[in-house]
N, CA, C and O of each residue as an XYZ file, in Angstrom:
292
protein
N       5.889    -38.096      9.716
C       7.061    -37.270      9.841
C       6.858    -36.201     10.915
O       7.776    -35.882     11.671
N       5.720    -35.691     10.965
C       5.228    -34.725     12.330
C       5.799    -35.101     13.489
O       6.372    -34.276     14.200
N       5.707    -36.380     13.805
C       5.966    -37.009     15.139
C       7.275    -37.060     15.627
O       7.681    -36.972     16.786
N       8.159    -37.287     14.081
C       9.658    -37.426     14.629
C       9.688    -35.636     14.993
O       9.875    -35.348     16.176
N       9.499    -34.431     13.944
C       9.907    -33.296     14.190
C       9.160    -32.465     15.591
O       9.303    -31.306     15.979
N       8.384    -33.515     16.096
C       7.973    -33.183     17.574
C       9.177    -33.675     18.463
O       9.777    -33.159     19.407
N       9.274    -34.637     17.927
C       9.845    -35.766     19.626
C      11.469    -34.788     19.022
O      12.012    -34.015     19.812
N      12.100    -35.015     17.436
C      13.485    -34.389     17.519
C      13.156    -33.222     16.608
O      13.120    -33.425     15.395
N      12.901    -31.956     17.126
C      12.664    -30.658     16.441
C      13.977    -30.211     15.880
O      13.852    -29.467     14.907
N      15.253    -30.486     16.262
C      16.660    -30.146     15.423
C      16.891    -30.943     14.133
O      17.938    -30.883     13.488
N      15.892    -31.651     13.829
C      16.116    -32.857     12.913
C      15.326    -31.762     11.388
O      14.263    -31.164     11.551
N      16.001    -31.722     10.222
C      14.898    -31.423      9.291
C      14.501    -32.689      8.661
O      14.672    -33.856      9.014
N      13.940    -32.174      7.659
C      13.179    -32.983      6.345
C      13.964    -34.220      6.535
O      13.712    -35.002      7.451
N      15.075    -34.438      5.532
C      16.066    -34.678      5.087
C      16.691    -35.660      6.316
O      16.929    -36.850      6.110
N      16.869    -35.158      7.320
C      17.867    -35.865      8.338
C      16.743    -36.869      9.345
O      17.220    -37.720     10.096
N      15.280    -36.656      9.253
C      14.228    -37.548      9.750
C      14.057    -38.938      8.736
O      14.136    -40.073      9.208
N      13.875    -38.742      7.654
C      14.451    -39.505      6.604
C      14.818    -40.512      6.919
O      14.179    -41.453      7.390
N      16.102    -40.399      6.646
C      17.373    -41.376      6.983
C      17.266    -41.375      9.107
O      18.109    -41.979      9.770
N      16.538    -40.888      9.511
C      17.135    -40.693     10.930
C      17.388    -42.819     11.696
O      16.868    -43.860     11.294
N      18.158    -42.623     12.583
C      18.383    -43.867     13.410
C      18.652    -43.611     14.508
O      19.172    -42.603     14.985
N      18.224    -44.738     15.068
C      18.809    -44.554     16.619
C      19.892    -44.324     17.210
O      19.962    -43.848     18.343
N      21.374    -44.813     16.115
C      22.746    -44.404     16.274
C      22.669    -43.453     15.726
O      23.839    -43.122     15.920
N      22.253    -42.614     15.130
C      22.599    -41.374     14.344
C      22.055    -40.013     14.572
O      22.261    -38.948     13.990
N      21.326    -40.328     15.548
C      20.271    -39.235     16.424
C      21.071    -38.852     17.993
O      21.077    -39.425     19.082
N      21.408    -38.195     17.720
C      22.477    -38.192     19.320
C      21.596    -38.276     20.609
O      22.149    -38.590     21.664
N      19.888    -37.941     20.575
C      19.664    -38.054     21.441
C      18.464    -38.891     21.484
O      17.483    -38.710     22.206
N      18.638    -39.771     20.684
C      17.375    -41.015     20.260
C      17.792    -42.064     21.807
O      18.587    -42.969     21.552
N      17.474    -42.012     22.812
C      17.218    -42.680     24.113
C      16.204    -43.623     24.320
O      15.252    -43.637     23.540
N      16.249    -44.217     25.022
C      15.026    -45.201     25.405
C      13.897    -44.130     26.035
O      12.746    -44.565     26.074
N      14.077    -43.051     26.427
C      12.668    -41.857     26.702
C      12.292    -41.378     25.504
O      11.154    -41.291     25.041
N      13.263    -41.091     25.062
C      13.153    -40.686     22.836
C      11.882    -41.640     22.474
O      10.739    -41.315     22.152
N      12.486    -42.966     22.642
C      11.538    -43.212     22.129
C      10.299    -43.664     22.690
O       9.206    -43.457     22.161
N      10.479    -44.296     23.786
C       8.770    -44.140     24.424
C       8.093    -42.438     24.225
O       6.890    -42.301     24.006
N       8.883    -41.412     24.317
C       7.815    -40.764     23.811
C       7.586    -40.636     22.025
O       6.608    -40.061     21.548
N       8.164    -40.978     21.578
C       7.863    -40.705     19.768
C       7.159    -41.848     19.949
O       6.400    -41.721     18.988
N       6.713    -43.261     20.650
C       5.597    -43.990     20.318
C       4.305    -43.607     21.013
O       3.258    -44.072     20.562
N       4.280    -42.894     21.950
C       3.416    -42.115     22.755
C       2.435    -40.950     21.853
O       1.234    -40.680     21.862
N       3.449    -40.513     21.203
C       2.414    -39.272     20.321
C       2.220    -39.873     18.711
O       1.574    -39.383     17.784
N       2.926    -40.954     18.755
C       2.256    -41.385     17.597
C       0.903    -42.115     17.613
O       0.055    -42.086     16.721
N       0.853    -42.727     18.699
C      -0.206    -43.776     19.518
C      -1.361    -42.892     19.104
O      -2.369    -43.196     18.466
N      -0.829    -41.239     19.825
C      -2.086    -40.731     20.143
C      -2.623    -39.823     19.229
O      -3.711    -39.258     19.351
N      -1.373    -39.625     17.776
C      -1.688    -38.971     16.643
C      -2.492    -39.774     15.688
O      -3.378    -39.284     14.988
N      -2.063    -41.352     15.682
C      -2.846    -42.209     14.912
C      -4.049    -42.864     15.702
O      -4.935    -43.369     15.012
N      -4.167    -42.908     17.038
C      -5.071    -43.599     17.634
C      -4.914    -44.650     17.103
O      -5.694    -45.038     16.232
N      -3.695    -45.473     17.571
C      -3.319    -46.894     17.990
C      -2.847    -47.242     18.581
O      -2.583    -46.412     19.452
N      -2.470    -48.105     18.747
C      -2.309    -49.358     20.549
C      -0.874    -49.955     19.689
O      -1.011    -50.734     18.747
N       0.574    -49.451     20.177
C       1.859    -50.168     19.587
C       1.897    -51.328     21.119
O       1.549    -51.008     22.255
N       2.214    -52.143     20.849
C       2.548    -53.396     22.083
C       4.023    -53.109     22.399
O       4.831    -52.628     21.604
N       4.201    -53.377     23.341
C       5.947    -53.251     24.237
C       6.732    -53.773     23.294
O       7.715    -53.270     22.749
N       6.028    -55.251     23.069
C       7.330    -55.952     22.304
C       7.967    -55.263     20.841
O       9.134    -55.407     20.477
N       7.291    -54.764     20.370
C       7.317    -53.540     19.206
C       8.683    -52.677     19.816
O       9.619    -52.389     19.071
N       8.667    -52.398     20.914
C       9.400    -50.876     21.075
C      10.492    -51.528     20.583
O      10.691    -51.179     19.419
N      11.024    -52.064     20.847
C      12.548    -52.652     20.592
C      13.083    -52.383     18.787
O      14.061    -51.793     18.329
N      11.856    -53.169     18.065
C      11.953    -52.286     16.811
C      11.782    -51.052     16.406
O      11.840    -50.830     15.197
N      11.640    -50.439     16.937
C      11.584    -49.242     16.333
C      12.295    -48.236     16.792
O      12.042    -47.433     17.691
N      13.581    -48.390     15.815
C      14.495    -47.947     15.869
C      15.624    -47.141     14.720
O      16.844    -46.976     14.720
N      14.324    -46.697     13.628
C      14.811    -46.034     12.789
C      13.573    -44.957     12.140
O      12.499    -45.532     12.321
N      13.376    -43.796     11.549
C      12.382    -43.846     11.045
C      11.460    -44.749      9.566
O      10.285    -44.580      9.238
N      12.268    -45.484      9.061
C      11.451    -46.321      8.189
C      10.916    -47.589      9.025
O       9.856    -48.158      8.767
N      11.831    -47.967     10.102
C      11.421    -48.847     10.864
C       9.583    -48.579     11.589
O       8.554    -49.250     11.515
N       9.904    -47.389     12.184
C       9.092    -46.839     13.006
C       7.640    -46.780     11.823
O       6.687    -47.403     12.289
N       7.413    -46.274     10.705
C       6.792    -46.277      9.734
C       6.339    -47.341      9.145
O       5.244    -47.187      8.605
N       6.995    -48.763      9.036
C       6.757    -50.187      8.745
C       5.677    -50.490      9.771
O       4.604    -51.010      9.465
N       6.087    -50.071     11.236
C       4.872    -50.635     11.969
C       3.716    -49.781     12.476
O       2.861    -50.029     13.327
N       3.915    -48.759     11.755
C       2.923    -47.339     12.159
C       1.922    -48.063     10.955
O       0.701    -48.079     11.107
N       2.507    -48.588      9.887
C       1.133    -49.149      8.831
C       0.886    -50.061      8.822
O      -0.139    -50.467      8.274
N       1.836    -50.898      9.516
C       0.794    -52.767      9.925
C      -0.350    -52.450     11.158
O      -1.381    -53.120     11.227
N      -0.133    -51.667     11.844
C      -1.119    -51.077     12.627
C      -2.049    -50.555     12.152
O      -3.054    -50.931     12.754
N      -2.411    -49.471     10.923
C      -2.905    -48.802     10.945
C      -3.607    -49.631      9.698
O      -4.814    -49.481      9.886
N      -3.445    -50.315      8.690
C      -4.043    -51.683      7.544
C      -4.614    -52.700      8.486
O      -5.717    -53.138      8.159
N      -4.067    -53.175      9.622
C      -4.506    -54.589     10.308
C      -5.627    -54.096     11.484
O      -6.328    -54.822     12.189
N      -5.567    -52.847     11.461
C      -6.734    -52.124     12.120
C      -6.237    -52.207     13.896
O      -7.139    -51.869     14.663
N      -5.374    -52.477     14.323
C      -4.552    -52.719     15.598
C      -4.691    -51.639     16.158
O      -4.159    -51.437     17.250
């Protein structure tokens, strides 16, 4: 949750949550290369390109923050 209230600091608790890519007014394709950028470098893991495309919600983003982080990736 750190990562989203870095990349969207107007976002609270509550609205990171539920957050989406339609529902984030400023969730962009830079949005999110950087929210996978500091997550990369908060978890020290390697997300692959083809990934970015999913991740596009925060439960989304969280589904593959822990197949990464269990599959040792």
């Amino acid at each position: 949750m750190d990562c989203f209230a870095t990349v969207f600091p107007t976002l609270d608790e509550t609205e990171i949550l539920r957050a989406r890519h339609t529902s984030v007014a400023n969730w962009d394709s830079l949005a999110t290369v950087t929210l996978i950028s500091v997550i990369e470098e908060e978890f020290d893991v390697s997300i692959p390109r083809e990934d970015f495309e999913y991740m596009i919600s925060f439960d989304l983003v969280l589904e593959c923050l822990k197949r990464r982080t269990v599959n040792g990736s």
